[in-house]
C-alpha positions in Angstrom: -16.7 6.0 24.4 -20.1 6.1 23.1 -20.7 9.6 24.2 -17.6 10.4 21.8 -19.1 8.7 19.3 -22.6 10.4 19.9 -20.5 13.8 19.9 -18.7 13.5 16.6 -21.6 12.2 14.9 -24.4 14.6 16.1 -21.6 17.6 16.8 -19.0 17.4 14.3 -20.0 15.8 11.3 -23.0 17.8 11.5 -21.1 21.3 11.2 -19.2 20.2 7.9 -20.1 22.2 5.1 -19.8 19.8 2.6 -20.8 16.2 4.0 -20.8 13.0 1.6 -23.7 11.3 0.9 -25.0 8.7 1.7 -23.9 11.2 5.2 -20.7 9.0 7.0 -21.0 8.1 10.6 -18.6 7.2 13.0 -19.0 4.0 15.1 -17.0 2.3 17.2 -15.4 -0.2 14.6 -14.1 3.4 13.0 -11.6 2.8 15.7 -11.1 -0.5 16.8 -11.7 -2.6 13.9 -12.7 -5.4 16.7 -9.5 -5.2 19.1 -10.6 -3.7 22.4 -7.3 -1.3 21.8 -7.2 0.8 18.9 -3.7 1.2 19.4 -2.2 1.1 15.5 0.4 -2.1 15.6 3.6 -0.2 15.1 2.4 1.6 18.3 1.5 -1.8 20.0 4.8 -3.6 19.6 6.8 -0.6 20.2 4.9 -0.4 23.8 5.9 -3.9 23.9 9.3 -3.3 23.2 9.5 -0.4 25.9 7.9 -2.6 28.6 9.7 -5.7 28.0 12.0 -6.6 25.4 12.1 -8.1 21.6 10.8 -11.3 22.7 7.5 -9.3 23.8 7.3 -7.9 20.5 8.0 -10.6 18.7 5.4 -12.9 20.6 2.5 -9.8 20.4 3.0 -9.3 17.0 2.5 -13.5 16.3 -0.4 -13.4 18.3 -1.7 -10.0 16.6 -1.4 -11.5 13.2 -2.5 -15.0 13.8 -5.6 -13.8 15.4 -6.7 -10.5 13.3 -4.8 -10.8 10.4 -7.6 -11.6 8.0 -10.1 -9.1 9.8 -8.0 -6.0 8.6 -7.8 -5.0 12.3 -4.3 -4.0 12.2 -1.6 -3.1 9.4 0.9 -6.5 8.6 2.5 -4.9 5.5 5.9 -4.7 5.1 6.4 -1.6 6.1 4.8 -1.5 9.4 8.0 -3.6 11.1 9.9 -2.0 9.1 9.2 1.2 10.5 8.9 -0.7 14.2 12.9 -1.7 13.4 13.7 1.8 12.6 12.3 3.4 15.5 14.3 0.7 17.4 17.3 1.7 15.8 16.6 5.7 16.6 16.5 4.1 20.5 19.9 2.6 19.9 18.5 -0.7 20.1 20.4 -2.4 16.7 20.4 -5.7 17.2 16.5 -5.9 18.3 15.5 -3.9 15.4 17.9 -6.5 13.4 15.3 -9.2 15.2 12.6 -7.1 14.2 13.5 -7.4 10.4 14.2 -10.6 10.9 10.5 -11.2 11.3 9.7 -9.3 8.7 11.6 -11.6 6.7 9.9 -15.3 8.2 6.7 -13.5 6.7 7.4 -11.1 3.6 10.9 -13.1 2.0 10.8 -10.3 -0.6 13.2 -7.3 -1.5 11.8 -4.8 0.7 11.5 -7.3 4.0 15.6 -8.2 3.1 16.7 -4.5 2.2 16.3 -3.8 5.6 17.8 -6.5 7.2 20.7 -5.9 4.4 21.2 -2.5 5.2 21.3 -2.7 9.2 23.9 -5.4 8.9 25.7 -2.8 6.7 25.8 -0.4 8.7 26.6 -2.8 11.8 29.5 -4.2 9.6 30.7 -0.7 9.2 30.2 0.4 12.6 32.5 -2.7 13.9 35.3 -1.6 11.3 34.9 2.3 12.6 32.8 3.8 10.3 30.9 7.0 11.9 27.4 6.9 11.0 26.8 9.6 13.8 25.6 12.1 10.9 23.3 9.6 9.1 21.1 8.1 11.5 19.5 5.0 10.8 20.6 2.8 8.1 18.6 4.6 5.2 21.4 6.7 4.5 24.9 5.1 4.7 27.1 6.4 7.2 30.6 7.7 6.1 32.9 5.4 5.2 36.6 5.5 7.4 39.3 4.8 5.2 40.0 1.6 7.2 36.6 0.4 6.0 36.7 1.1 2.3 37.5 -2.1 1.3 35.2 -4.3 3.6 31.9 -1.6 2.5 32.7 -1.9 -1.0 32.5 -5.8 -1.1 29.5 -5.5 1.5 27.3 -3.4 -0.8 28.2 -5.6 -4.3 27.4 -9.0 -2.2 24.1 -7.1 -1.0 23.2 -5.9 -4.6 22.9 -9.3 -5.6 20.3 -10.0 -3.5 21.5 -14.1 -3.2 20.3 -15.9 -0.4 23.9 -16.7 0.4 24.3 -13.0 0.5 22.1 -12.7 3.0 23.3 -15.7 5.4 26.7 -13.9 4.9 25.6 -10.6 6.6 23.2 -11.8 9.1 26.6 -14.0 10.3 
C-alpha cells in the first residue's frame, strides 16, 4: 500500500499538467478514512448480505455507524440503504430489501427513508393481486397494473400520498 501511495504521488500526480496548489497528495486516509477496509458501505453490507443474510447486514451496518459515524468514514445518508435495498431487490431479494428500508426508516423517519419503504410494499401489494412488474424492475417505476388490481393500487397509492403514519403501518402489514 504504501508503495501505491509513493507511486501516485511521485508518478501520477507529478505528470498532470495542471496540478492545484497548494500540490494535493494522496495518503492513506484518501482511502480509508480510518477503517482498515476502504470498502464504500453500500459495497460492505451488500458483501454482508451475499455472505450471510439481512441480519448480517443489519448488524454491520449498526456497528458501522455507531462506531465511524461521526468520523465521516463511511456514507449514512439516506440514500446509501436506499440504494443497498434496491440492489437487493434487482437480486430478487424483496422482503430483505423491505428490512433494509426499514432501517433506513429507525434512523432517517423522513419522506425519502418512507418513500421507499412505500413503494416496495406497493409493488409487493401489486405483485400478490397479479400485477406484472416484469417490465419495470424495481419499485421506482410502477409495474403495470392487471385489471384485477385496479381497484386495490388506486387506494394503495391515495393512502401512500398522504404520507400518515397510519398509512404506513397499513402497508408494512
Amino acid at each position: 500500500m504504501m508503495s501505491m501511495v509513493r507511486e501516485i504521488n511521485a508518478g501520477y500526480l507529478n505528470t498532470l499538467e495542471r496540478r492545484a496548489t497548494p500540490e494535493v497528495r494522496v495518503t492513506c486516509d484518501t482511502c480509508h478514512a480510518g477503517r482498515v477496509n476502504p470498502m464504500p458501505l453500500s459495497e460492505l453490507l451488500v458483501t454482508e448480505y451475499e455472505n450471510d443474510d439481512l441480519d448480517a447486514l443489519t448488524s454491520t451496518y449498526r456497528t458501522a455507524r455507531s462506531r465511524y459515524f461521526a468520523s465521516n468514514a463511511y456514507d449514512f445518508r439516506v440514500d446509501t440503504l436506499i440504494g443497498v435495498a434496491n440492489r437487493l431487490v434487482d437480486m430478487g431479494e424483496l422482503d430483505d430489501a423491505a428490512g433494509a428500508h426499514e432501517l433506513n426508516v429507525e434512523f432517517y423517519d423522513d419522506a425519502r427513508a418512507n418513500g421507499g419503504l412505500i413503494q416496495l410494499r406497493m409493488v409487493q401489494a401489486l405483485e400478490a393481486d397479479g400485477a406484472d412488474h416484469s417490465k419495470s424492475g424495481r419499485p421506482n417505476s410502477l409495474p403495470a397494473v392487471s385489471s384485477s388490481a385496479r381497484t386495490r393500487s388506486s387506494s394503495t397509492v391515495s393512502i401512500a400520498r398522504s404520507g400518515c403514519s397510519d398509512a404506513i403501518s397499513v402497508l408494512m402489514s
